[in-house]
ZAGULO-436997 format. One line per 5 residues: for each residue z, y, x of N, C-alpha, C. Coordinates in Angstrom, 3 decimals. Last residue first. Example, Ala and Ser with C-alpha at 12.3 -4.5 7.8 and 13.67 -1.06 7.14 Angstrom:
<sites>
7.080,-2.250,12.850,7.140,-1.060,13.670,7.870,0.030,12.900 | 7.800,-5.690,13.190,7.800,-4.500,12.300,7.800,-3.300,13.200
</sites>
This chain:
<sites>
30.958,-2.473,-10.467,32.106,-1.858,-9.962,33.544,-1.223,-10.603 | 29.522,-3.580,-12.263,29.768,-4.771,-11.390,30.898,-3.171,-10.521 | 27.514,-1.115,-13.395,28.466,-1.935,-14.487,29.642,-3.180,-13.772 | 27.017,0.095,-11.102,28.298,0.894,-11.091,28.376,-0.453,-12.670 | 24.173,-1.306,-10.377,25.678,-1.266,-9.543,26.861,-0.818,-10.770
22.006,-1.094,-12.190,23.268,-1.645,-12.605,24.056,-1.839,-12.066 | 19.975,-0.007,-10.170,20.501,1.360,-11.702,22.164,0.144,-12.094 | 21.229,-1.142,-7.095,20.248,-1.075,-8.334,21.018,-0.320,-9.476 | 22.049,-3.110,-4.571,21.857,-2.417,-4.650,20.878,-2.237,-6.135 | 24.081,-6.055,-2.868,23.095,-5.452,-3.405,23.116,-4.187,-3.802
26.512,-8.891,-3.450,25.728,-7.354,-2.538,24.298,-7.040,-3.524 | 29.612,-9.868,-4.329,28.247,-9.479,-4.885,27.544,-8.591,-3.650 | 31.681,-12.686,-4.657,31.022,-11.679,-3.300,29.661,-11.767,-4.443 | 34.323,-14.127,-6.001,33.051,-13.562,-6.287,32.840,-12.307,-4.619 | 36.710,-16.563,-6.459,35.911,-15.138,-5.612,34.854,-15.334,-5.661
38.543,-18.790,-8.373,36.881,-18.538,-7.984,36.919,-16.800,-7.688 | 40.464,-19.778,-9.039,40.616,-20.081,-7.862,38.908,-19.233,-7.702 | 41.379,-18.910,-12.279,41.725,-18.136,-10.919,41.016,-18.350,-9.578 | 38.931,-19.627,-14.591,39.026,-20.471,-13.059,39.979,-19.563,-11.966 | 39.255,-18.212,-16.831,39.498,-19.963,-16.398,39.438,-20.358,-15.436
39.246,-15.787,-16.329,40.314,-16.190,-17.367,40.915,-18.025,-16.926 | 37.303,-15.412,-14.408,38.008,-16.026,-13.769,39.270,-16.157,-14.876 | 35.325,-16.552,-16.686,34.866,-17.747,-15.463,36.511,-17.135,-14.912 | 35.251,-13.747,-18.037,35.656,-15.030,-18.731,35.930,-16.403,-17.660 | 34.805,-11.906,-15.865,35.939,-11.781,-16.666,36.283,-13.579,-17.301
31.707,-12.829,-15.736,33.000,-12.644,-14.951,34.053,-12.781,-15.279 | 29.664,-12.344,-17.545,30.652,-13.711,-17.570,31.825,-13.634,-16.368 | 28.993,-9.708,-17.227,29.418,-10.099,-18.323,30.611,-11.377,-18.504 | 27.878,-9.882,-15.316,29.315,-9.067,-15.197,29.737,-9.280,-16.576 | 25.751,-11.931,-15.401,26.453,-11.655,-14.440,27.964,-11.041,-14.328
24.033,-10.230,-17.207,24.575,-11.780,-17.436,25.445,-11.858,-16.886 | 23.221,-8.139,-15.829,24.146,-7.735,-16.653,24.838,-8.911,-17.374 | 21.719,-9.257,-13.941,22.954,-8.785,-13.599,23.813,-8.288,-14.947 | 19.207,-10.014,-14.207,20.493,-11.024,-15.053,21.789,-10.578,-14.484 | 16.980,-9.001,-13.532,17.732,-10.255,-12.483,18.732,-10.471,-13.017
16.523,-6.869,-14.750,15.547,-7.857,-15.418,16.080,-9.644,-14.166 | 18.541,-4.942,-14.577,18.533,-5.828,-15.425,17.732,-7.287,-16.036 | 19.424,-5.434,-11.048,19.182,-4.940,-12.189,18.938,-5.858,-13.453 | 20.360,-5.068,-8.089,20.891,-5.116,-9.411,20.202,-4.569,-10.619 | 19.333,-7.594,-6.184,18.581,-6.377,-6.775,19.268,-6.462,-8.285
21.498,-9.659,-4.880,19.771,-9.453,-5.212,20.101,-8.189,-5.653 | 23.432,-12.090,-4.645,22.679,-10.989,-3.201,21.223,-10.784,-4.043 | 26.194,-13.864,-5.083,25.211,-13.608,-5.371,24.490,-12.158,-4.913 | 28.526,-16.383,-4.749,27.689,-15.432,-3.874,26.580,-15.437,-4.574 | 31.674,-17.681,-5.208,30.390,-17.521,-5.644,29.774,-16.074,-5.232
33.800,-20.188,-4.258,33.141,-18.816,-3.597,31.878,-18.719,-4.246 | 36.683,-21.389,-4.873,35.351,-21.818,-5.077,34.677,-20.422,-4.927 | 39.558,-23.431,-4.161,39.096,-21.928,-4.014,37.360,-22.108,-3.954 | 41.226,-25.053,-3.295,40.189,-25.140,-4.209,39.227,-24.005,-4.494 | 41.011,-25.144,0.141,40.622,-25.292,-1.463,41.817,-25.330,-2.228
40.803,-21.837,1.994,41.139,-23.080,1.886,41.189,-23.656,-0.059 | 38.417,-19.790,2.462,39.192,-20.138,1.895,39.962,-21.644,1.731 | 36.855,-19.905,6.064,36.575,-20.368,4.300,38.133,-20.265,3.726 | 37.300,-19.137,8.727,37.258,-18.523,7.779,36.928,-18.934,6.397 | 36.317,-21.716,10.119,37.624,-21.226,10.274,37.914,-19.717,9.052
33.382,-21.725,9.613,34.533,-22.985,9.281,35.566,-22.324,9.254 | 31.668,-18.986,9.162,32.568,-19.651,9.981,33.570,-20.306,9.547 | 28.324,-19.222,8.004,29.694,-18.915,7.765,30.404,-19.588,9.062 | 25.345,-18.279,9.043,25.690,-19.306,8.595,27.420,-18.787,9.050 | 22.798,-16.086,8.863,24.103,-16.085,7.344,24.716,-17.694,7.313
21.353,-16.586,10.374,21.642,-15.455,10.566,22.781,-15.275,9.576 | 19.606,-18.635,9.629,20.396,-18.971,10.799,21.548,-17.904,11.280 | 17.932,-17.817,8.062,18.830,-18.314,7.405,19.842,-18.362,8.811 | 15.920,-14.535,7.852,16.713,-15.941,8.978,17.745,-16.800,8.225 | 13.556,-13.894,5.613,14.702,-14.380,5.731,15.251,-15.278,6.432
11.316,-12.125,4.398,11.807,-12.808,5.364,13.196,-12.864,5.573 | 9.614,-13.965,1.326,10.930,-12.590,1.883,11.122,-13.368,3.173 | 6.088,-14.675,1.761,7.597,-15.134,0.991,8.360,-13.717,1.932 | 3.289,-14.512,0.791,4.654,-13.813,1.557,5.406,-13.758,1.534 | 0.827,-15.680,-0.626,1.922,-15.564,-0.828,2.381,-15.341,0.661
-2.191,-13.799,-1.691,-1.352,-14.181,-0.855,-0.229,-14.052,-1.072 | -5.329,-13.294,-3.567,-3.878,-12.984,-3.242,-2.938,-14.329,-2.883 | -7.642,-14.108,-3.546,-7.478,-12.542,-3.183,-5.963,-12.555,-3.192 | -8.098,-16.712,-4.703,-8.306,-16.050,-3.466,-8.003,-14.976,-2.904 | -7.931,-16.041,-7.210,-6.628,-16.493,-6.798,-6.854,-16.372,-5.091
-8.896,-13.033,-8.899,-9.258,-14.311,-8.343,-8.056,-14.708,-7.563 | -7.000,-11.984,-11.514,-7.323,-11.743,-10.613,-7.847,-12.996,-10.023 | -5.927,-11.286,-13.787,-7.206,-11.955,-14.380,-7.507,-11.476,-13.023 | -3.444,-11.174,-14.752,-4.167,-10.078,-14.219,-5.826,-9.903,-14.082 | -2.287,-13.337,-15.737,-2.236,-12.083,-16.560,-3.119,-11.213,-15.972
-3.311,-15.641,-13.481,-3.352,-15.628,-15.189,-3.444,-14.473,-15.810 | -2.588,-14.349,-11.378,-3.587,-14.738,-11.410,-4.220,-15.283,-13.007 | 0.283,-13.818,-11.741,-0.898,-12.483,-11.192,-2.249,-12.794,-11.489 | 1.243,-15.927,-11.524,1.113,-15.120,-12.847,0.369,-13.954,-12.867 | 0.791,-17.174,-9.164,-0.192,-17.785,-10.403,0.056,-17.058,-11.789
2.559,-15.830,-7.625,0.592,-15.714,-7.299,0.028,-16.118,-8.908 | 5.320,-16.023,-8.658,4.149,-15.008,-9.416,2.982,-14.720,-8.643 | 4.983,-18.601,-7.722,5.204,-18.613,-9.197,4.370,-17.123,-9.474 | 4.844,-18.605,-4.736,3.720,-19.170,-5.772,4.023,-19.014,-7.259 | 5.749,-15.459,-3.943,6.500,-16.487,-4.228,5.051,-17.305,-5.314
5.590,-12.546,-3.225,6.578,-13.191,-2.469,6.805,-14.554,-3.386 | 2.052,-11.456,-2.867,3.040,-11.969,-3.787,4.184,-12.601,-2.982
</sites>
């Protein structure tokens, strides 16, 4: 499992012993995604980053939905999306 939330839903719905399954979280260097001071937008400018698996059950379609409206009201906010999934092309 990558995360104690779904060990213990595996272990409720699946009716599996909790012994038998292991959490493995995602590997992830953080040290590897730290930004350069000299490159930030200068403010007010507000940077929203979001990096997962496009699909629907991760709220991507929440996502492109409220776009439009967040920058009606906020010009100063860039969006950086990555990822990959059946809901790329609604975010392109």
């Amino acid at each position: 499992s990558v995360s104690h939330t779904n060990r213990e839903n595996l272990v409720l719905r699946a009716n599996l012993a909790p012994e038998k399954i292991y959490v493995i979280p995602n590997a992830i260097d953080g040290t590897c995604f730290v930004p350069d001071p000299e490159k930030r937008p200068l403010p007010p400018t507000v940077n929203v980053v979001a990096i997962n698996r496009l699909t629907h059950r991760k709220g991507i379609d929440l996502l492109a939905d409220v776009i439009p409206i967040v920058c009606r009201m906020r010009p100063d906010v860039q969006w950086t999306i990555g990822g990959d999934g059946p809901k790329r092309a609604v975010l392109e």
